[in-house]
ChimeraX commands (.cxc) that place a marker at each C-alpha (Angstrom):
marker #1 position 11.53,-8.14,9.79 radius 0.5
marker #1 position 9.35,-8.33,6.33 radius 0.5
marker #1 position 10.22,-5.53,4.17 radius 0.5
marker #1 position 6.58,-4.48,2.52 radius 0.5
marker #1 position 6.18,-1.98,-0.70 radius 0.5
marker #1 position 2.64,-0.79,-1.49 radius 0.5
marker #1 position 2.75,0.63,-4.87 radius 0.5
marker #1 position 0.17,2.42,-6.72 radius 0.5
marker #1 position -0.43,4.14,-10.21 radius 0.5
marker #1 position 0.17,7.87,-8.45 radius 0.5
marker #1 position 0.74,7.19,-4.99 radius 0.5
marker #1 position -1.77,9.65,-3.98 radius 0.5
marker #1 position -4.79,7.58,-2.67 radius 0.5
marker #1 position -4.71,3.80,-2.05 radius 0.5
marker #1 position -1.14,3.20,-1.15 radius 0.5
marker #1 position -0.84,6.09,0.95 radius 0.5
marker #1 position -3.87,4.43,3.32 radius 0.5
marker #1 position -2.03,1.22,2.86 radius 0.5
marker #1 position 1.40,2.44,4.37 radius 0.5
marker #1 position -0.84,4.28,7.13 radius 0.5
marker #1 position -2.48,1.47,8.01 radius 0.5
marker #1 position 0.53,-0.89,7.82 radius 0.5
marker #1 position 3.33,1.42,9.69 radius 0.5
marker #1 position 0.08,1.77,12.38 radius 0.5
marker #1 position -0.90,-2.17,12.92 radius 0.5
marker #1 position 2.42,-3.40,11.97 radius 0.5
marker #1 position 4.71,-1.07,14.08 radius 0.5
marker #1 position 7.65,-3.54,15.20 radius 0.5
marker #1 position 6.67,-6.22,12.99 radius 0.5
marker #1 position 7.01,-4.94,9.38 radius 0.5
marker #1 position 8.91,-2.32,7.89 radius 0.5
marker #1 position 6.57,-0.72,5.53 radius 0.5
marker #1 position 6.44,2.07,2.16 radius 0.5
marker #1 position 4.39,3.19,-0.57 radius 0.5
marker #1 position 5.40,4.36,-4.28 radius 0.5
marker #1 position 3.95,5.06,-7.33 radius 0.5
marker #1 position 4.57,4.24,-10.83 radius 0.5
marker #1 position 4.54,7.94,-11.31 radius 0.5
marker #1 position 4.97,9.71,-8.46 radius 0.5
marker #1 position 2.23,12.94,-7.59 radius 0.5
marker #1 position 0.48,14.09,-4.09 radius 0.5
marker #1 position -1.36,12.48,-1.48 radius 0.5
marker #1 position -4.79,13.54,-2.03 radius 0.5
marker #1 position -6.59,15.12,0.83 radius 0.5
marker #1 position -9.95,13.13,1.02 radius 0.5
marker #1 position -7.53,10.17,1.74 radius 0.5
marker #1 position -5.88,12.01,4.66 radius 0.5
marker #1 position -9.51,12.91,6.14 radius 0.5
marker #1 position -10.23,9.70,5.79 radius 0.5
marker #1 position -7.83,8.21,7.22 radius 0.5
marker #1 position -7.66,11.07,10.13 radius 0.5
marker #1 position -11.72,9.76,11.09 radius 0.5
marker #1 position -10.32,6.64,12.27 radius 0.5
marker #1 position -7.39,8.45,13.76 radius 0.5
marker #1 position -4.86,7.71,11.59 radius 0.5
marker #1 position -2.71,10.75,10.57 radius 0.5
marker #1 position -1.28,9.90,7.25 radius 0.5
marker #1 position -0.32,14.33,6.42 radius 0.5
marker #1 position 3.60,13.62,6.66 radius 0.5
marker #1 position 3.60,10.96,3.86 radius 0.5
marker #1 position 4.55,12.02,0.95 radius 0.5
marker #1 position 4.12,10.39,-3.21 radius 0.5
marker #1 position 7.26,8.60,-4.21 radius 0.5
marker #1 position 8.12,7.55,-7.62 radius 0.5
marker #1 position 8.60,3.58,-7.66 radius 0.5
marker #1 position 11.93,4.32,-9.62 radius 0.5
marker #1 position 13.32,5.53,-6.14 radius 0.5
marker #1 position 13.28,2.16,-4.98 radius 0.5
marker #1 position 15.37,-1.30,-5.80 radius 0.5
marker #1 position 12.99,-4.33,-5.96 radius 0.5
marker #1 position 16.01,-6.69,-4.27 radius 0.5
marker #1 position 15.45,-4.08,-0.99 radius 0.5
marker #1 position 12.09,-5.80,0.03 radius 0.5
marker #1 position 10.53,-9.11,0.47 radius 0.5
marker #1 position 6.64,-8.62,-0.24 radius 0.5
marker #1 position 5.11,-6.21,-3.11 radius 0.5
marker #1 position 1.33,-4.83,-3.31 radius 0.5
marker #1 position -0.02,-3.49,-6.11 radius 0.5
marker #1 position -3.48,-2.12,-4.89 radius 0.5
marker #1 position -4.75,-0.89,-7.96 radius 0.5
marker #1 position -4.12,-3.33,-11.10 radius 0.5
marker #1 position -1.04,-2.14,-11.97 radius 0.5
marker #1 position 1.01,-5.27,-11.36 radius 0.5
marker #1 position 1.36,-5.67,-15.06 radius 0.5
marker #1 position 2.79,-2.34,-15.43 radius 0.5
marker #1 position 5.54,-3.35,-12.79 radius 0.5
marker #1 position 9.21,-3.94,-13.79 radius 0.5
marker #1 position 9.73,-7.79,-13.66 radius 0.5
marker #1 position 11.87,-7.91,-10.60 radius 0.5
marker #1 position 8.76,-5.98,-8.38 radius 0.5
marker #1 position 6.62,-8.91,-9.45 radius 0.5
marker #1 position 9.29,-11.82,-8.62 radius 0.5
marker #1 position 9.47,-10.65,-4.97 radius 0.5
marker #1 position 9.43,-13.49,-2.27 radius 0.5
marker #1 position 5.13,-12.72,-2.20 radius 0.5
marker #1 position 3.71,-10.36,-4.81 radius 0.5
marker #1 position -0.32,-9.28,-4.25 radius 0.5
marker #1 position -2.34,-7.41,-6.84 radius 0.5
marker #1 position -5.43,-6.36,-5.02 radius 0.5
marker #1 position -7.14,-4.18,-7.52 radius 0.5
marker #1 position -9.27,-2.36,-5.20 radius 0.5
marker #1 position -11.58,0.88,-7.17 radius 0.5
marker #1 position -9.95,4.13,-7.17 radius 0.5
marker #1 position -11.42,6.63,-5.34 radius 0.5
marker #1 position -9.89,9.36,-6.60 radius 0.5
marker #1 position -12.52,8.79,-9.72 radius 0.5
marker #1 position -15.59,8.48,-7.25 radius 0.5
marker #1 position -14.60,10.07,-4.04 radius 0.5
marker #1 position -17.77,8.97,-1.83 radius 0.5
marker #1 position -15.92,5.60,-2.17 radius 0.5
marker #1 position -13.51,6.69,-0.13 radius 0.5
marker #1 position -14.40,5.02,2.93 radius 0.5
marker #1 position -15.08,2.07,1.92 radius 0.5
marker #1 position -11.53,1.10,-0.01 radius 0.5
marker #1 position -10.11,2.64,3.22 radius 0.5
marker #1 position -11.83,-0.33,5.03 radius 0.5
marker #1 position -11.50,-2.68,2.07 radius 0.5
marker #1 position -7.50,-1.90,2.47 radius 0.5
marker #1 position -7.51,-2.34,6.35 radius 0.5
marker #1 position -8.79,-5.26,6.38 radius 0.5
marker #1 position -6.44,-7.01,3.79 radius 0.5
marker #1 position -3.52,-4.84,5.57 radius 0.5
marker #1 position -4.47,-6.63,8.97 radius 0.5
marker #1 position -4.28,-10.31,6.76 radius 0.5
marker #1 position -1.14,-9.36,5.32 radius 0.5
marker #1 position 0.70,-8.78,8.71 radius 0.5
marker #1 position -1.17,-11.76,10.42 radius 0.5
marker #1 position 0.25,-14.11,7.54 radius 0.5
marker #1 position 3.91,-12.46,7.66 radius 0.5
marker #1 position 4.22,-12.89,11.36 radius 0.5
marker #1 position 3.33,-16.52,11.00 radius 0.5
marker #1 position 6.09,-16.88,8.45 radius 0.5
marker #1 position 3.17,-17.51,6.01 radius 0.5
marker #1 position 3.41,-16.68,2.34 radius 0.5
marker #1 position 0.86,-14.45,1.74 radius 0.5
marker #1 position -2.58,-15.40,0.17 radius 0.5
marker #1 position -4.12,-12.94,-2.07 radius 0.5
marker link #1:1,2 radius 0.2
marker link #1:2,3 radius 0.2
marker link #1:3,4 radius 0.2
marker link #1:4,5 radius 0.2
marker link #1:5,6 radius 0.2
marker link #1:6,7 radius 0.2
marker link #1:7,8 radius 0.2
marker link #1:8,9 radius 0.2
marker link #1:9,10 radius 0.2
marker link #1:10,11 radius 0.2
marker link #1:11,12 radius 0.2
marker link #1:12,13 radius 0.2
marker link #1:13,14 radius 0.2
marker link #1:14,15 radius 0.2
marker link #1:15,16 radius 0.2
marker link #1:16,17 radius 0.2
marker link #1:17,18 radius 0.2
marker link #1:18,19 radius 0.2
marker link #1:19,20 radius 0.2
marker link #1:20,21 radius 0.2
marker link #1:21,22 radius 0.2
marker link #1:22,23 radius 0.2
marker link #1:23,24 radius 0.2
marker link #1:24,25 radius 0.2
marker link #1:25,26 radius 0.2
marker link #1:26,27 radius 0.2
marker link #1:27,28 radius 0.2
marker link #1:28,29 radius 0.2
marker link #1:29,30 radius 0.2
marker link #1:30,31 radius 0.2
marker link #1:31,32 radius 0.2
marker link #1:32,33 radius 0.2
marker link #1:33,34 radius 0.2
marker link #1:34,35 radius 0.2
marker link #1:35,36 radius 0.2
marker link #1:36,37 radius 0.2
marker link #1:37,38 radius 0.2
marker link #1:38,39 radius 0.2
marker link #1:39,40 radius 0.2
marker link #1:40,41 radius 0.2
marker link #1:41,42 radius 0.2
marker link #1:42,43 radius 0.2
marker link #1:43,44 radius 0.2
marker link #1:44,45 radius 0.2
marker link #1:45,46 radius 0.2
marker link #1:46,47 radius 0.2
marker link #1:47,48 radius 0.2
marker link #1:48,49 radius 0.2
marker link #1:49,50 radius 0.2
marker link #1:50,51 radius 0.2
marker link #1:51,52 radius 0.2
marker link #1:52,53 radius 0.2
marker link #1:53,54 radius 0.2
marker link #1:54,55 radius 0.2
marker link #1:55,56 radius 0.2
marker link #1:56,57 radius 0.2
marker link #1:57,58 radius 0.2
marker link #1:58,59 radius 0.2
marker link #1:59,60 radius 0.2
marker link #1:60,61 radius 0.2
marker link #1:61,62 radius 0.2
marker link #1:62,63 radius 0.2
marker link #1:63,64 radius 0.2
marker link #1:64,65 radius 0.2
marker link #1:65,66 radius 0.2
marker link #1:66,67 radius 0.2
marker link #1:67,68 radius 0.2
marker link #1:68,69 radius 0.2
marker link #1:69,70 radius 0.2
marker link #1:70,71 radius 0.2
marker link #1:71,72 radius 0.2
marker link #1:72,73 radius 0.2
marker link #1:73,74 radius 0.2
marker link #1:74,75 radius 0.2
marker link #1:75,76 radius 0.2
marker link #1:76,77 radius 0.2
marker link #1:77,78 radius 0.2
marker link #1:78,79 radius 0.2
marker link #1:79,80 radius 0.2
marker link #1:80,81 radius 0.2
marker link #1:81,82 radius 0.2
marker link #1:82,83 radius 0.2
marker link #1:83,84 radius 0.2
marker link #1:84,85 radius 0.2
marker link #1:85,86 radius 0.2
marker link #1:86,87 radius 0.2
marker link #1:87,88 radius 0.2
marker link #1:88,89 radius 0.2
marker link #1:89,90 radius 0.2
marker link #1:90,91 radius 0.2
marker link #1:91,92 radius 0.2
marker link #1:92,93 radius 0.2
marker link #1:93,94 radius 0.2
marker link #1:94,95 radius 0.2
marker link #1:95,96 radius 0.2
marker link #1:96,97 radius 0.2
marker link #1:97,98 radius 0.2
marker link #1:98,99 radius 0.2
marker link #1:99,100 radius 0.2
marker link #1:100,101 radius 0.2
marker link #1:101,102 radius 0.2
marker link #1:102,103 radius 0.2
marker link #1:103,104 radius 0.2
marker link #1:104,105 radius 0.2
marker link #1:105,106 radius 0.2
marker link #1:106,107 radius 0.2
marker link #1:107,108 radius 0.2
marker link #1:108,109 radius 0.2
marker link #1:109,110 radius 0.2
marker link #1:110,111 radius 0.2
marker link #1:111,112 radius 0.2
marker link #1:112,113 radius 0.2
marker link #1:113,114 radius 0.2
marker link #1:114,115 radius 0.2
marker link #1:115,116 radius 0.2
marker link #1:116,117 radius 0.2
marker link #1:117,118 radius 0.2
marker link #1:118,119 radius 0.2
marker link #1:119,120 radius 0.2
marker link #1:120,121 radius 0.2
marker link #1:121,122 radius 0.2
marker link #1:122,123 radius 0.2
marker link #1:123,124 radius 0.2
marker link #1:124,125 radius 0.2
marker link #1:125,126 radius 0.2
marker link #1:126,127 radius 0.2
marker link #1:127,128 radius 0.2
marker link #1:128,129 radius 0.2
marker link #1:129,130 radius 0.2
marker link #1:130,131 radius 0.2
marker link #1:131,132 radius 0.2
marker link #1:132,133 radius 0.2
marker link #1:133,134 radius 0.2
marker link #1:134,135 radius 0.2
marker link #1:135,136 radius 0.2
marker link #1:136,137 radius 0.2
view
């Protein structure tokens, strides 16, 4: 089973919906978590939005990515741009994806929208992993 780390600036918005998503459509075929650069909390309007499609994200919590070891998983994500931040060992990973989606937390009527944005690329992720695929970004 494909190890997957979504990782974020602050782990508050974006990744959080990522690992909801992922742990909800992958359950059985991916083992899935989210991190931060810097860790912080997860930021209600993602919860509620989230919780509209019926996805309850409240028990996740913000992790710094320091918690982590990069050999411990086979595919990163960097939703927000912050692939260039990463330590060189995240990036190296057997499939690293920047997807640079907007951050909501700056304009939070966008909310819904990166929430679907992140679905749908979640839903292409695990489709190409369960093929045995290399992801495409």
């Amino acid at each position: 089973m494909k190890r997957v780390m979504f990782v974020c600036k602050k782990n508050s918005a974006r990744s959080q919906m990522a690992e909801g998503f992922a742990k909800t459509l992958g359950k059985g075929k991916i083992e899935v978590i989210s991190s931060g650069l810097e860790a912080s909390q997860v930021r209600p309007e993602a919860i509620a939005t989230m919780k509209e499609i019926g996805i309850d994200i409240t028990n996740q919590h913000s992790k710094p990515l320091s918690d982590f070891k990069a050999e411990d998983f086979d595919v990163v994500i960097s939703l927000c741009g912050c692939g260039v931040n990463l330590p060189t060992d995240w990036v190296l990973r057997e499939a690293f994806e920047d997807w640079q989606l907007d951050d909501p937390a700056e304009q939070p009527e966008i909310f819904p929208r990166v929430r679907d944005q992140i679905k749908e690329r979640v839903t292409q992720l695990i489709e190409s992993l369960k093929e045995g695929a290399t992801p495409v970004g």
